[in-house]
Residue frames as qw, qx, qy, qz and C-alpha x, y, z in Angstrom:
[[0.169, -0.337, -0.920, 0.110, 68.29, -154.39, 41.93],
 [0.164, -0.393, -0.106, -0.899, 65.08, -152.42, 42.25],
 [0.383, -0.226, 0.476, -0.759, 62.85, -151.98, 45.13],
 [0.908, 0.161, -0.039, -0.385, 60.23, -155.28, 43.99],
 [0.798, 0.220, -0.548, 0.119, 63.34, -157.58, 43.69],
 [0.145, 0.250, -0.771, 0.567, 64.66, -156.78, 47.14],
 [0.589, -0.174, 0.318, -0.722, 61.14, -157.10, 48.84],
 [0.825, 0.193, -0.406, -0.341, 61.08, -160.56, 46.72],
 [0.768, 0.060, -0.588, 0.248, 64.10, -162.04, 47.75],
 [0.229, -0.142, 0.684, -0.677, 63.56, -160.79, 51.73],
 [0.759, -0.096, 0.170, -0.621, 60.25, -162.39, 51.28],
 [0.714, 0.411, -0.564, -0.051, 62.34, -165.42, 49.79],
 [0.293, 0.368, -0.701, 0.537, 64.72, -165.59, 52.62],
 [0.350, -0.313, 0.301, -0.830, 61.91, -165.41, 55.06],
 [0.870, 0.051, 0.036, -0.489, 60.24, -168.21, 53.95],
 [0.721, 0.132, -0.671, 0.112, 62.94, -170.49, 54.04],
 [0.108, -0.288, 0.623, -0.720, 63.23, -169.16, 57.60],
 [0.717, -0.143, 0.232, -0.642, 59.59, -170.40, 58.47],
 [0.880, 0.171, -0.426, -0.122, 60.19, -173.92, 56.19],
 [0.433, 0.331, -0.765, 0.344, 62.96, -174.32, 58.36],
 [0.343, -0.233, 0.643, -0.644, 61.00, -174.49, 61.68],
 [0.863, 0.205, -0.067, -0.456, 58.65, -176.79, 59.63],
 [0.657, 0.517, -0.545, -0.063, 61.70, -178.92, 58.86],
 [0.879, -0.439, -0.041, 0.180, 63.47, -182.23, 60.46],
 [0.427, 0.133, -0.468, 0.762, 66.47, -179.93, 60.58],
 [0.501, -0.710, -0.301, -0.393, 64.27, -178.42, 63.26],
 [0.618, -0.019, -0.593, 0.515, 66.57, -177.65, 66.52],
 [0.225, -0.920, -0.294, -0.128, 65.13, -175.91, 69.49],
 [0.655, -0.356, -0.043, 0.666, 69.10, -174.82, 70.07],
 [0.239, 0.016, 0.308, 0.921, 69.46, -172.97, 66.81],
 [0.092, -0.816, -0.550, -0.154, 65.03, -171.55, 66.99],
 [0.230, -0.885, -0.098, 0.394, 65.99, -168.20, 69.03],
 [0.296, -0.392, 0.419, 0.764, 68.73, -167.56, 66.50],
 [0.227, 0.368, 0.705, 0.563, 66.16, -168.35, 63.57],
 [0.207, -0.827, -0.520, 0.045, 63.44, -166.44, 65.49],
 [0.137, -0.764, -0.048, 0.629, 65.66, -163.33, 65.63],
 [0.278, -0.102, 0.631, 0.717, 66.49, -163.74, 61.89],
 [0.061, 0.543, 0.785, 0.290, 63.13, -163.65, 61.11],
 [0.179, -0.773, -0.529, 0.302, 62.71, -160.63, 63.01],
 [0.098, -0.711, 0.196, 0.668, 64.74, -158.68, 61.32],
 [0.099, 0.135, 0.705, 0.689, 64.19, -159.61, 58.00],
 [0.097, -0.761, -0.630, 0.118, 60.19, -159.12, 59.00],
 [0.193, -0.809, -0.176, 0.526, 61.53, -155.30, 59.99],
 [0.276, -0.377, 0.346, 0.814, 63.04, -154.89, 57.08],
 [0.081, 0.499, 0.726, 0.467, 60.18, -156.06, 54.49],
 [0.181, -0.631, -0.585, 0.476, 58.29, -154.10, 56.64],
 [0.156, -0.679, 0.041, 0.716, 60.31, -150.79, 56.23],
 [0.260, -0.114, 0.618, 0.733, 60.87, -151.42, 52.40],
 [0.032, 0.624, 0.777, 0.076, 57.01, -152.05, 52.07],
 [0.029, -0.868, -0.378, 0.321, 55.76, -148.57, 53.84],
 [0.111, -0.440, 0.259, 0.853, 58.67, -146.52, 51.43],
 [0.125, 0.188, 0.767, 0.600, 57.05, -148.39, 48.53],
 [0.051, -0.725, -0.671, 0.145, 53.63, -147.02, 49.86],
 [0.182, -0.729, -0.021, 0.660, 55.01, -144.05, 50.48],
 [0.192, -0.132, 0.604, 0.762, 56.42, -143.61, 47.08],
 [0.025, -0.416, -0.855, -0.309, 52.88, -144.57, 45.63],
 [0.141, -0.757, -0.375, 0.516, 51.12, -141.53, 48.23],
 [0.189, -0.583, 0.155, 0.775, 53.56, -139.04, 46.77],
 [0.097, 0.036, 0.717, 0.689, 52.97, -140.18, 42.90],
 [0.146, -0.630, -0.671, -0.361, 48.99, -140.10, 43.24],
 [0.012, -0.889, -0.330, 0.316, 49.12, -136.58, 44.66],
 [0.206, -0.377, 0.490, 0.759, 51.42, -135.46, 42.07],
 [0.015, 0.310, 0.660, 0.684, 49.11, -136.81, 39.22],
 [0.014, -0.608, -0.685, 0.402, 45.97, -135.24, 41.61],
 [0.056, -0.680, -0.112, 0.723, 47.18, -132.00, 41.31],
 [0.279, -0.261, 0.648, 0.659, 47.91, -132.24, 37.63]]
């Protein structure tokens, strides 16, 4: 799986998180459990995002120098 399919299917997973607070399975029991799921998927796109940046820094001062 390469770095663009996992960022897909966390961005996948995320959005059913939100659909689900949208939804009439809607429960304000099981919200704080969805609402921390979301947070940590969120932290992970996050992290996966700034390597892919990163990665993208390092390649366009590699072809700079070249």
């Amino acid at each position: 799986m390469t770095t663009n399919d996992s960022i897909a299917k966390k961005l996948a997973e995320f959005d059913e998180l939100v659909d689900w607070f949208q939804s009439e399975d809607f429960s304000i029991d099981k919200a704080a459990e969805k609402i921390r799921q979301a947070e940590l998927l969120a932290g992970d796109i996050e992290q996966r995002l700034n390597d892919v940046q990163n990665d993208i820094v390092v390649l366009k001062q590699k072809f700079d120098r070249d």
